[in-house]
C-alpha positions as CSV (number, residue, x, y, z in Angstrom):
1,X,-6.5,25.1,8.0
2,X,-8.7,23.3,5.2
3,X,-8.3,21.9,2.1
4,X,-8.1,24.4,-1.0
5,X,-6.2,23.1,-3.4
6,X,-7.4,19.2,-5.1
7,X,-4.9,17.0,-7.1
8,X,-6.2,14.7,-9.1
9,X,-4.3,12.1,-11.4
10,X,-5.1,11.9,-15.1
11,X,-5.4,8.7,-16.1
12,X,-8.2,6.2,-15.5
13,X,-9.2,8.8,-12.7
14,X,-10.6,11.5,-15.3
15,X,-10.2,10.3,-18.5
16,X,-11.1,6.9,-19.5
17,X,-7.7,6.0,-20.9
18,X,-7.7,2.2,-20.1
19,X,-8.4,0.6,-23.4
20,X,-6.2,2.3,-25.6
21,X,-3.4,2.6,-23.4
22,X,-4.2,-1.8,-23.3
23,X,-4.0,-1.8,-27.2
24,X,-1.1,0.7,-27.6
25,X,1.0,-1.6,-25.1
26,X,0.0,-4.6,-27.2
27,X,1.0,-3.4,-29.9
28,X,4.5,-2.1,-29.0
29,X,4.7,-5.8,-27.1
30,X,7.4,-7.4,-29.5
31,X,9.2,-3.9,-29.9
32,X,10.0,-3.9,-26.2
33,X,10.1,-7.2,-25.5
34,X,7.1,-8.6,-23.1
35,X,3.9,-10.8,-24.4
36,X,0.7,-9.2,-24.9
37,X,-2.1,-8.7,-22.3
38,X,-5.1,-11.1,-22.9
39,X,-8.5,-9.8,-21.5
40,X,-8.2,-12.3,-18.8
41,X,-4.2,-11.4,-17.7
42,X,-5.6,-7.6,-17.5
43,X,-8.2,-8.2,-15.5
44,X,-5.7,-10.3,-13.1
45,X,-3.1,-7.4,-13.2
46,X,-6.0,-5.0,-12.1
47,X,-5.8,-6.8,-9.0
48,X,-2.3,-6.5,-8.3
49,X,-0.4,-3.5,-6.8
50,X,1.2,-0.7,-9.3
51,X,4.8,-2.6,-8.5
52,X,3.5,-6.2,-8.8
53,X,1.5,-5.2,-12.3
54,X,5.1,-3.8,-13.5
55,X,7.0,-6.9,-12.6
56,X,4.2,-9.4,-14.2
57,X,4.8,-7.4,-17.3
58,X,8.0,-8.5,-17.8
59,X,9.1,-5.3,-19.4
60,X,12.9,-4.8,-19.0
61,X,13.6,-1.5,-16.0
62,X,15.7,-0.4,-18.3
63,X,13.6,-0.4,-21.2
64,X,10.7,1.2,-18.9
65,X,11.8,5.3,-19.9
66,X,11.9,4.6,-23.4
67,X,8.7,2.3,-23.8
68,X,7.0,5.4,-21.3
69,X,7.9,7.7,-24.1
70,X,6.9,5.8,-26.8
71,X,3.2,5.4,-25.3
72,X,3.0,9.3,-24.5
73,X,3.6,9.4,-28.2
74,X,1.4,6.7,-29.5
75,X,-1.6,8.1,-27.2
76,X,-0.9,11.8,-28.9
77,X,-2.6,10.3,-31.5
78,X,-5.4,9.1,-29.8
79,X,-6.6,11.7,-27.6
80,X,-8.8,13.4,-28.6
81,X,-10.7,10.1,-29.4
82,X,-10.8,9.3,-25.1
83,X,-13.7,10.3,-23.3
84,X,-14.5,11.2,-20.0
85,X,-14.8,9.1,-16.6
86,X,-19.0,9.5,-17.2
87,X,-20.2,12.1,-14.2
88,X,-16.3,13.6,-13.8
89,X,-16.8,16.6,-16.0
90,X,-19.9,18.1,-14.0
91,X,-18.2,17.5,-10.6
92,X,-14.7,18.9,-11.5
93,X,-16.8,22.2,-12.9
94,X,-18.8,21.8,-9.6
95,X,-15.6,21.7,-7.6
96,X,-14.2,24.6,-9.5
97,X,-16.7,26.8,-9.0
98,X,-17.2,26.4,-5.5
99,X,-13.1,28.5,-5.5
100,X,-11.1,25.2,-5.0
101,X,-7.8,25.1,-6.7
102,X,-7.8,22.0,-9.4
103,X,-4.3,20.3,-10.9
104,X,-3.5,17.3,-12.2
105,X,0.0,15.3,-11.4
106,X,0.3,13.0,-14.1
107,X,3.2,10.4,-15.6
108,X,1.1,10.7,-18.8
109,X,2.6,14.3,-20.8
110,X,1.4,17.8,-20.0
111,X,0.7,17.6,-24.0
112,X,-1.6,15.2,-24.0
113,X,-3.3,16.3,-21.0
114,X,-3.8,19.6,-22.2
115,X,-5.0,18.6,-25.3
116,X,-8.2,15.9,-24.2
117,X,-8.6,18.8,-21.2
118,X,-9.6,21.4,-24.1
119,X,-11.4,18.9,-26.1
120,X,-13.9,18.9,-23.6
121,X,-14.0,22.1,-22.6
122,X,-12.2,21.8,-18.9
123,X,-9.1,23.5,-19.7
124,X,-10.5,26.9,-17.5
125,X,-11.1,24.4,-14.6
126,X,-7.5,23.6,-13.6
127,X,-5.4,25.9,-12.3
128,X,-2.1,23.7,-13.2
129,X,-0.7,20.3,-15.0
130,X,2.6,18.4,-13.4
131,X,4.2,16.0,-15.6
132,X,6.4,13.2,-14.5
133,X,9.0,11.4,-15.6
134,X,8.6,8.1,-13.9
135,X,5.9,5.7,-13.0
136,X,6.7,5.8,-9.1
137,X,7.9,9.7,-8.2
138,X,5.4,11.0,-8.2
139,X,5.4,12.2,-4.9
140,X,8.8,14.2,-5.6
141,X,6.6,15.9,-8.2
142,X,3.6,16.6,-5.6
143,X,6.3,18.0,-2.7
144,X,8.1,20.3,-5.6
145,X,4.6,21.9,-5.8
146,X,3.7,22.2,-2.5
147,X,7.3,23.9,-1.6
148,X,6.9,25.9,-4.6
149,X,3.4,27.3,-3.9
150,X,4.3,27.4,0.2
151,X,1.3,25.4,0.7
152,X,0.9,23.1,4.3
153,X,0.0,19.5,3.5
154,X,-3.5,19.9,5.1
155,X,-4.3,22.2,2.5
156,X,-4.2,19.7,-0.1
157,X,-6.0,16.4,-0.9
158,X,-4.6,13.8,-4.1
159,X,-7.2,11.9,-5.7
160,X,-6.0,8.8,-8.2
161,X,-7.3,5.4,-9.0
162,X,-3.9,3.7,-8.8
163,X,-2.2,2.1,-5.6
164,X,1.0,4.0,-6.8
165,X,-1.1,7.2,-6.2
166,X,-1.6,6.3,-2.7
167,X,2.2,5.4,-2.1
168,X,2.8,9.3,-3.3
169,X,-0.1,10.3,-1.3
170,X,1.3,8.8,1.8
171,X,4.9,9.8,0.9
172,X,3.9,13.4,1.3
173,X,2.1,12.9,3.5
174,X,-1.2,14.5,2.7
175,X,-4.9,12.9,2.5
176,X,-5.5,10.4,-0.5
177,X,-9.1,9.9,-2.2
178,X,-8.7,7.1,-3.8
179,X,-11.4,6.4,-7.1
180,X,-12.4,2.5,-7.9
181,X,-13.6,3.5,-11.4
182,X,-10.0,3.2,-12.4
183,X,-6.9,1.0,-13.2
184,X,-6.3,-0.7,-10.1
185,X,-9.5,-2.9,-8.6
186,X,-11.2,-1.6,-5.2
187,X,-10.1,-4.5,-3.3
188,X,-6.5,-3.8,-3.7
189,X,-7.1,0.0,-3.3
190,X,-8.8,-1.3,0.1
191,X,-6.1,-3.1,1.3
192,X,-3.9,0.0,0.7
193,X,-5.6,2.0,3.1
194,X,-6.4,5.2,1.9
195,X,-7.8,8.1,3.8
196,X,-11.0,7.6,1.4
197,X,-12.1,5.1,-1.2
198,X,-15.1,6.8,-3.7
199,X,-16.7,4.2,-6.5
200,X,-18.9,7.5,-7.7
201,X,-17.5,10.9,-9.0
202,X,-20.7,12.3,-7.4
203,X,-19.0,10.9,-4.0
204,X,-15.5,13.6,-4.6
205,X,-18.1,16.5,-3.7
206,X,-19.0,15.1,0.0
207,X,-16.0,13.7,1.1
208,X,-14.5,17.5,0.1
209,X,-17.2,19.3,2.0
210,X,-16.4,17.0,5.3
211,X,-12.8,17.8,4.6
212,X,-12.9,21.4,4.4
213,X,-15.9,21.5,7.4
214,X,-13.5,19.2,9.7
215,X,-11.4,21.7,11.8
216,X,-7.6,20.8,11.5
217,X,-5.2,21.8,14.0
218,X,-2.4,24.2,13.1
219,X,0.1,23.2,15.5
C-alpha cells in the first residue's frame, strides 16, 4: 500500500499569502481589539508554535470566528494579486501528472482558493478543496475525507508549512511533509518532529518517490 493521494495546505505552503494576510490583520487590529504586528514581533511569532503565535496575539477566542471571516473576506479582494511559492507550480503539475491525487485542506475559503488556483492555471491539477472552519481542526476535516473516500492512512501524505499542520498530520495519523518556505520558521517545524522537513519545492518530488517505492505493510 503507497501513497496516492497528496494534501497539501494552502497558505504560505503554495501561495505566497504572508504579507497581505500581515497587512489585512493590521489593519483590522483596532476593529478586533489586538495591537499591530511590527516587522520585528512577526518575525518573533514565526518562531513560536501555531498556539503560542495565537495567544501572543492577544486576539479575544471569542472574537477569533468572526475576525477568521472577516480576513477570508478582506483577502477576496486580494487574490488574485498573490503569487505563487516560486518553483511550486511546476512541481504540483509534475506531481499531477505522474496520476497522484492532489487536494488542498485549508482554513482559508474554498472561494478564495479556487479563485488564485485558476488564476494560475492549476485548477485541472487538484482533484478536491476542503475548507475549514477553525484554525486547529483541521484534522477532523482530513479524517471526514479519508472516511468519505474509504482511503487507509498510508495512502495519504499532508504537506503544510505550519506546526498546526503537523498537529493534524499526527492526529490522523498519516505522514506529514512539512515545507520551511512558509509561516512557521524551520527550527520550530524541527522541534515538531515531522515525518519530513523540505526547504525546496523541488525536494516534494523525492521524498514522494521514496514514499511510494518504500513497501508498507498491510496488516
Amino acid at each position: 500500500m503507497t501513497i496516492k493521494v497528496i494534501i497539501f495546505d494552502f497558505d504560505g505552503t503554495i501561495a505566497d499569502t504572508f504579507d497581505v494576510l500581515v497587512q489585512i490583520t493590521n489593519r483590522l487590529a483596532t476593529e478586533f481589539g489586538y495591537k499591530q504586528s511590527t516587522l520585528e514581533e512577526i518575525n518573533y511569532l514565526r518562531n513560536l508554535t501555531s498556539r503560542q503565535i495565537l495567544k501572543a496575539s492577544g486576539v479575544s477566542l471569542f472574537k477569533i470566528p468572526f475576525l477568521l471571516r472577516r480576513v477570508k473576506t478582506e483577502l477576496k479582494n486580494e487574490i488574485l494579486s498573490v503569487n505563487l511559492i516560486p518553483g511550486m507550480k511546476e512541481v504540483l503539475i509534475d506531481l499531477a501528472n505522474q496520476g497522484n491525487q492532489l487536494g488542498i485542506i485549508t482554513s482559508n475559503s474554498k472561494e478564495n482558493v479556487t479563485l488564485f488556483l485558476e488564476h494560475h492555471h492549476l485548477k485541472e491539477a487538484f482533484s478536491f478543496i476542503c475548507s475549514g472552519t477553525t484554525l486547529f481542526g483541521k484534522n477532523h476535516v482530513i479524517n471526514s475525507f479519508l472516511r468519505e473516500k474509504n482511503l487507509h492512512i498510508k495512502q495519504v501524505v499532508y504537506v503544510g508549512d505550519e506546526t498546526r499542520d503537523i498537529e493534524a498530520a499526527k492526529r490522523s495519523k498519516i505522514p506529514m511533509i512539512a515545507v520551511s518556505w512558509g509561516y512557521n520558521s524551520k527550527e520550530v517545524l524541527m522541534y515538531q518532529k515531522p515525518d519530513f522537513l523540505i526547504e525546496q519545492p523541488q525536494e516534494l518530488i523525492n521524498v514522494i518517490s521514496k514514499l511510494q517505492a518504500k513497501e508498507v505493510p498491510t496488516g
